[in-house]
C-alpha positions as CSV (number, residue, x, y, z in Angstrom):
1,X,-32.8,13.4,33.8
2,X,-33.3,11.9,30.3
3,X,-35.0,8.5,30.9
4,X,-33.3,6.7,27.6
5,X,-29.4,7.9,26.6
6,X,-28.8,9.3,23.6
7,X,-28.5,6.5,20.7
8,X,-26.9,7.1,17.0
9,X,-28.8,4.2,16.6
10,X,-32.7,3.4,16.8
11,X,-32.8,0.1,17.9
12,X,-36.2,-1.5,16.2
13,X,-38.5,-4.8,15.6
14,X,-38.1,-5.8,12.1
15,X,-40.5,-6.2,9.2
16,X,-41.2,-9.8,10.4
17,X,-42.2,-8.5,13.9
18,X,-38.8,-10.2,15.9
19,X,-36.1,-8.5,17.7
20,X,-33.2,-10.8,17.6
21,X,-30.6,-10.3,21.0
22,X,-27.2,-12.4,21.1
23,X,-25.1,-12.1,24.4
24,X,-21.7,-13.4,24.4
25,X,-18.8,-12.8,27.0
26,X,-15.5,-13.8,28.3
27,X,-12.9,-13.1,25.3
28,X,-10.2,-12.2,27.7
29,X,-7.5,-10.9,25.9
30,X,-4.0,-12.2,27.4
31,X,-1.0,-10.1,28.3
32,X,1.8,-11.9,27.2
33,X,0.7,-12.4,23.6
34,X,-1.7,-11.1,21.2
35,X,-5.1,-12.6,20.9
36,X,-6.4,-15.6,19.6
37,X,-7.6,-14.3,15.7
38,X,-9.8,-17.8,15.9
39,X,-11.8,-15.1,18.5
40,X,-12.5,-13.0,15.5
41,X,-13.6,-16.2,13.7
42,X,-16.2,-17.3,16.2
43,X,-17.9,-13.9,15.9
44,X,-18.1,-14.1,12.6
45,X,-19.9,-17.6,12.1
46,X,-22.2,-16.1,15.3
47,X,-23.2,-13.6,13.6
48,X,-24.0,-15.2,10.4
49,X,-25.7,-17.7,12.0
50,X,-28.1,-15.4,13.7
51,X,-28.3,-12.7,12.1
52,X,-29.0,-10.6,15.7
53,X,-30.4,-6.8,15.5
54,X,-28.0,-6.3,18.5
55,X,-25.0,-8.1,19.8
56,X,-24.0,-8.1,23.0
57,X,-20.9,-8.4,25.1
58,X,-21.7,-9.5,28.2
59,X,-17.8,-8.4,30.2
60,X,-14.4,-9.9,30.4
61,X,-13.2,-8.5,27.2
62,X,-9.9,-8.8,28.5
63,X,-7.7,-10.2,31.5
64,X,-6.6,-8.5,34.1
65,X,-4.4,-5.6,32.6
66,X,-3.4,-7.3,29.3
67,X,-4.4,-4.2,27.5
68,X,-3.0,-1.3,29.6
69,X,-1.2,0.0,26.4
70,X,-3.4,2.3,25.0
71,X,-2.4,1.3,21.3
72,X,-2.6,-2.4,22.0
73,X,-6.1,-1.7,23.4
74,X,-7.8,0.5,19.9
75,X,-6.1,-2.4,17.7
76,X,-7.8,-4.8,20.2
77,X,-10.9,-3.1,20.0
78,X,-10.7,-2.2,16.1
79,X,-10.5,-6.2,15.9
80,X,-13.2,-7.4,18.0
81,X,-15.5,-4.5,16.2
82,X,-14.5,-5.3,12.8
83,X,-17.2,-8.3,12.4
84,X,-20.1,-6.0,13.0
85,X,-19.3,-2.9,12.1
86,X,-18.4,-5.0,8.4
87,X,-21.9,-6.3,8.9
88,X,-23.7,-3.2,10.2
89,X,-24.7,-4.7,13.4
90,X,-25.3,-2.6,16.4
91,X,-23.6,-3.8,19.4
92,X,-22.5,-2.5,22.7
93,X,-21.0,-4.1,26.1
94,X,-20.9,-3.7,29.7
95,X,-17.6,-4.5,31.6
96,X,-16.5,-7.5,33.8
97,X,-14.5,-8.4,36.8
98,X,-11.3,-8.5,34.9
99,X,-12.3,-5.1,32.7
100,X,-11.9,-2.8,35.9
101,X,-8.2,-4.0,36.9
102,X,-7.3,-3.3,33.2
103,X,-9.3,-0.4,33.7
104,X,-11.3,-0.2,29.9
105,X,-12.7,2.7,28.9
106,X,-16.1,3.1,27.2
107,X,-15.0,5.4,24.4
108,X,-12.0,3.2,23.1
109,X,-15.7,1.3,21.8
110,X,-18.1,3.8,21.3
111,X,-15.7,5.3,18.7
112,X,-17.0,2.5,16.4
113,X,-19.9,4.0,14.3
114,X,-22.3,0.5,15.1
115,X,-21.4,0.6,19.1
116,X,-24.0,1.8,21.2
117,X,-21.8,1.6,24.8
118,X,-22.3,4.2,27.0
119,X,-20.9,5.2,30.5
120,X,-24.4,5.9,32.3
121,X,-25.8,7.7,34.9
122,X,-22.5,9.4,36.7
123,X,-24.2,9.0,40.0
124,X,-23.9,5.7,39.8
125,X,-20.7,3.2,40.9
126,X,-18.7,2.2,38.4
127,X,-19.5,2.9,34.7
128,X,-21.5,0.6,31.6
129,X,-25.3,0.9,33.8
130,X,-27.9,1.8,31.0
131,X,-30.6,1.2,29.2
132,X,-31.4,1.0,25.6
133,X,-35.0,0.6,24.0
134,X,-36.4,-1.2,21.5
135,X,-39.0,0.2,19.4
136,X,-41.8,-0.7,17.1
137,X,-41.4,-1.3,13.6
138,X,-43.9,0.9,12.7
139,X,-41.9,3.8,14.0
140,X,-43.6,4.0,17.2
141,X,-42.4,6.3,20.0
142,X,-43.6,4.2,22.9
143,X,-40.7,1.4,23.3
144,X,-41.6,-2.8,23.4
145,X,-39.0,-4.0,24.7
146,X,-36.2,-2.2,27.0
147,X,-33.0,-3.3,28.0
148,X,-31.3,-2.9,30.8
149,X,-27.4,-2.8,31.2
150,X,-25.8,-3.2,34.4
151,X,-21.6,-3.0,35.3
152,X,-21.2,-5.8,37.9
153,X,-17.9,-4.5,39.1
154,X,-14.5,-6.5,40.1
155,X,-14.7,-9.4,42.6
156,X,-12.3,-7.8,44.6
157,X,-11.7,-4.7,47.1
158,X,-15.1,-3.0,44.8
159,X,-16.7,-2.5,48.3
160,X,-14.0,-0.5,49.8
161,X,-13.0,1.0,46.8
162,X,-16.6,2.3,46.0
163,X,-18.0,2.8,49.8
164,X,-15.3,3.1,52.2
165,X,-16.9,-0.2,53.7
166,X,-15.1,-3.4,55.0
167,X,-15.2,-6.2,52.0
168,X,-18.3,-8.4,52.8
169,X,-17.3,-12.0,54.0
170,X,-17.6,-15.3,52.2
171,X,-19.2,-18.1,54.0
172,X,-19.4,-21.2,52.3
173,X,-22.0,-23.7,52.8
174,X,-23.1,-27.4,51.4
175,X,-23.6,-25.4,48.1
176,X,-21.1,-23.5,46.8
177,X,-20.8,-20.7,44.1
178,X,-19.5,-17.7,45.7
179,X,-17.3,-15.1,44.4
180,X,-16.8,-12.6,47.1
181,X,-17.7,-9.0,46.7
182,X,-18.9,-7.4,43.3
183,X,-21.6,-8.0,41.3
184,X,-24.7,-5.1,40.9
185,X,-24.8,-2.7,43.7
186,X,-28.1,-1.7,45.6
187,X,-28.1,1.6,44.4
188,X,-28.2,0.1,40.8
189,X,-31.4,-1.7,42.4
190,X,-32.8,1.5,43.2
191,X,-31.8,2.9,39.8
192,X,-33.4,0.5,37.8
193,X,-36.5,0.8,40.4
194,X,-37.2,4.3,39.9
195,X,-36.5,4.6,36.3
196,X,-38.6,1.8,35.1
197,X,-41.7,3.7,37.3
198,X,-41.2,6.7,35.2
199,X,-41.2,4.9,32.3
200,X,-44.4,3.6,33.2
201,X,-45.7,6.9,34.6
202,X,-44.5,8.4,31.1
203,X,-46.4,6.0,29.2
204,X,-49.1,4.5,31.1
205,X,-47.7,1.2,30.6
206,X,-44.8,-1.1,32.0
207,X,-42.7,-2.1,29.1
208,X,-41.2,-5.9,29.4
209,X,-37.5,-5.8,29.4
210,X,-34.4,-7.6,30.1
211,X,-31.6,-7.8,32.4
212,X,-27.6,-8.3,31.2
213,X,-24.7,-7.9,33.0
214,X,-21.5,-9.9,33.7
215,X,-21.5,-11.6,37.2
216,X,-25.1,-13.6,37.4
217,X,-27.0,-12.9,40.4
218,X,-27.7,-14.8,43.7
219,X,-30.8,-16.3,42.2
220,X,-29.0,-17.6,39.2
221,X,-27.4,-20.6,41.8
222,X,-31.3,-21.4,42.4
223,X,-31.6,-22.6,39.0
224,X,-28.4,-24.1,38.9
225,X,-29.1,-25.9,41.9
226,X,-32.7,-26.7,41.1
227,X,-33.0,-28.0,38.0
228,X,-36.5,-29.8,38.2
229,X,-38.2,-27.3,39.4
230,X,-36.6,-24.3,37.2
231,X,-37.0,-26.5,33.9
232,X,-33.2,-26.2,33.5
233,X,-32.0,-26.2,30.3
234,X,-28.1,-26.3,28.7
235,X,-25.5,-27.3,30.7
236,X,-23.8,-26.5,34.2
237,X,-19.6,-27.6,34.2
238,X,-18.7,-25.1,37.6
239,X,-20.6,-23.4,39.8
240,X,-22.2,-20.2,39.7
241,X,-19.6,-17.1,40.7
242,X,-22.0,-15.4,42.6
243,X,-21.4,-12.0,44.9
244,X,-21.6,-13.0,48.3
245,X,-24.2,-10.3,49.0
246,X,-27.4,-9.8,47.2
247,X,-28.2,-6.2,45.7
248,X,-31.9,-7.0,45.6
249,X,-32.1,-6.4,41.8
250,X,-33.9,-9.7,41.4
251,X,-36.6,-8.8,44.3
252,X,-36.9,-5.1,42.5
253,X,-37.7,-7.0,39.0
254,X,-40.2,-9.6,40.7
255,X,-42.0,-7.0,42.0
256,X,-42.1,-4.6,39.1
257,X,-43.3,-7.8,37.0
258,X,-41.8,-6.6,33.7
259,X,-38.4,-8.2,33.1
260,X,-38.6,-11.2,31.5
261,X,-35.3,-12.6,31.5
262,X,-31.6,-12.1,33.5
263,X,-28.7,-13.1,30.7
264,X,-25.3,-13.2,32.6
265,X,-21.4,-14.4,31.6
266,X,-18.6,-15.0,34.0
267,X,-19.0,-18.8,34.3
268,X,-17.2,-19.6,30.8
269,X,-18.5,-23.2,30.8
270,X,-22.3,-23.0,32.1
271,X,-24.9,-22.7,29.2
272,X,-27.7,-23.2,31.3
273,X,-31.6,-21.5,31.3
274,X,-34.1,-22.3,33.7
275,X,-37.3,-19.6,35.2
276,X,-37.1,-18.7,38.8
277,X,-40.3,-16.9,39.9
278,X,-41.2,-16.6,36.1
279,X,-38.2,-14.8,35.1
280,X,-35.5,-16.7,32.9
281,X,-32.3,-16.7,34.4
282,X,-29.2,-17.9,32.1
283,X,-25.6,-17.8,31.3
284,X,-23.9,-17.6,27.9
285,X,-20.8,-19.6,28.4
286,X,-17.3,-18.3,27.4
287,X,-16.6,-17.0,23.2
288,X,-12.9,-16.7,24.0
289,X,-10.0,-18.9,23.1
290,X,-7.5,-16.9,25.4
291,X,-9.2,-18.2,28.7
292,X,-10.5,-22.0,30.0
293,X,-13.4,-22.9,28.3
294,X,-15.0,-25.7,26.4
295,X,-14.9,-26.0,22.6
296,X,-18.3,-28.2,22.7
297,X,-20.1,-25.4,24.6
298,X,-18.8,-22.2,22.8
299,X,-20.8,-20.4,21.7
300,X,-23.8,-17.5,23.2
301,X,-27.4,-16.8,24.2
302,X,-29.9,-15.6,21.6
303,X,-32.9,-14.1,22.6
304,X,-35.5,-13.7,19.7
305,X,-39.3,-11.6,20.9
306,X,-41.9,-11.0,18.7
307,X,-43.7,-7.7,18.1
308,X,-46.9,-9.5,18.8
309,X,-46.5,-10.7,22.2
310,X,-43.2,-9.9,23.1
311,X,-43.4,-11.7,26.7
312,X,-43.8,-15.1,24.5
313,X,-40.3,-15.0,23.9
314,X,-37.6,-17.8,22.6
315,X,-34.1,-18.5,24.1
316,X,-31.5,-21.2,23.2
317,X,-28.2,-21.4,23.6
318,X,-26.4,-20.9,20.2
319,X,-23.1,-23.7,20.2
320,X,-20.7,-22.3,17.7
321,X,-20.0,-26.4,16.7
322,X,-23.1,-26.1,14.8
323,X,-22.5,-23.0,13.0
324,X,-21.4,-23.3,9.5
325,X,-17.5,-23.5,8.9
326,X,-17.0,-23.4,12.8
327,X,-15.8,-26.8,12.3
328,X,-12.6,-25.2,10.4
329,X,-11.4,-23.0,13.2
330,X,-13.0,-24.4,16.7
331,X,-11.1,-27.0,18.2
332,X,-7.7,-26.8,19.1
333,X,-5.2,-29.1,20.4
334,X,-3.9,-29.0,24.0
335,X,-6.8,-27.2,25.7
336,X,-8.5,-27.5,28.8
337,X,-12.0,-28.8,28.7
């Protein structure tokens, strides 16, 4: 088994020494209509704002089925790829909840010359689990920075589907913030165990990576929840939609000590940050205009690391109100804050 997929793409620090990472999610597309061009827009003044050596879509590119027409869905995709591949930024995704009803498939992207998607290991559930590295910018074979792409499934009927298991219960307590069913599996757990300890076997190192998928994790809500002691950052408008059972992912990157941060969407108005056991665990708020959201937080999560010390890392929350022109396109009338 190769331990990195196959990339048209070299991923690299630049001549400064930074790797630049901006995660965005939740466009979803709508059925009735076709999408919200101000969507396109928002990239845009993203991107030219941060000037990212990968962009990343973090699931929920579309709702529920809106794109089951398969020309619909390469005109959709054409549109949402148009801002990078214009500006020769690589970029890839991994699916949400509301991908797997409409049932997206990878290569409908990766047909874009700048999109690095890839289905994954096919023993794993689901598809959209890999990992990409990062390399040096001397043109180093031994990877910095590694990062790790996990599908997070649907929040619905995923365990039965996948297992042949009954769907796990929710039980609700004084603190709420449970979505019932998907998220990462345990067998993604175990994935990401035994491939990052051949990786380090391989090179007699652990690399630092990161973690990004769609639905946050258990250990997400302990941030949210905790602000004070997590050194919360950003801002929390509804609580967390975590799975109602935990895959272990987080215990598996504790213990293996080299992730440094856990980016997740699905919460379209939380924009918060805050380190749980020394990792950093935050969500990148909603990009879409075809979805509830809030035009104040719009916007997504850079991550900038330095070739130097790449575990001395910076992350903010990039608000699209402060991008240059956004103020032409951003607010509109008769939405739901």
């Amino acid at each position: 088994m190769e331990l990195f997929e196959k990339s048209r793409i070299r991923l690299t620090f630049d001549g400064n020494g930074e790797f630049r990472l901006l995660c965005v999610s939740d466009y979803h597309a709508p059925a009735e209509r076709d999408w919200d061009e101000r969507l396109i827009r928002a990239e845009e003044a993203l991107l030219d704002e941060a000037r990212p050596h990968l962009f990343a879509i973090l699931g929920d590119l579309t709702h529920d089925g809106a794109l089951d027409s398969p020309d619909r869905l390469c005109r959709y995709a054409d549109a949402i790829a148009g801002p990078m591949e214009a500006r020769e930024i690589p970029w890839c995704h991994v699916p949400g909840n509301h991908d797997r009803e409409a049932g997206l498939p990878i290569e409908v992207f990766a047909r874009h010359s700048h999109c690095l998607s890839v289905r994954g290991p096919r023993e794993l559930p689901g598809y959209g689990t890999y990992l990409l590295p990062v390399y040096p910018s001397d043109g180093g074979e031994i990877p910095r920075l590694l990062l790790w792409f996990f599908d997070s499934h649907t929040s619905t009927g995923a365990w039965a589907e996948q297992f042949g298991i009954p769907e796990p219960h929710e039980f609700r307590s004084r603190t709420d913030g449970f979505d019932r069913g998907g998220g990462v599996y345990h067998r993604q757990a175990r994935w990401f165990w035994e491939t990052d300890r051949r990786i380090e076997e391989m090179y007699g190192e652990r690399i630092p990576g990161v973690m990004l998928m769609h639905i946050p994790l258990e250990e997400h809500r302990l941030v949210a929840t905790n602000p004070s002691l997590t050194g919360l950052t950003g801002e929390i408008e509804e609580s967390c939609g975590i799975p109602s059972m935990n895959p272990g992912l987080f215990a598996a990157a504790y213990e293996r000590g080299d992730i440094l941060a856990v980016v997740a969407g699905h919460d379209h108005i939380n924009t918060f940050a805050g380190r749980y056991m020394g990792i950093e665990l935050s969500e990148d708020g909603s990009l879409g205009y075809d979805v509830y959201g809030s035009d104040n937080l719009r916007g997504g999560r850079l991550l900038t690391f330095r070739e130097a010390d790449v575990r001395d890392f910076a992350s903010e929350h990039m608000y699209l109100k402060n991008c240059p022109g956004a103020a032409d396109f951003l607010f509109r009338e008769g939405h739901d804050d």
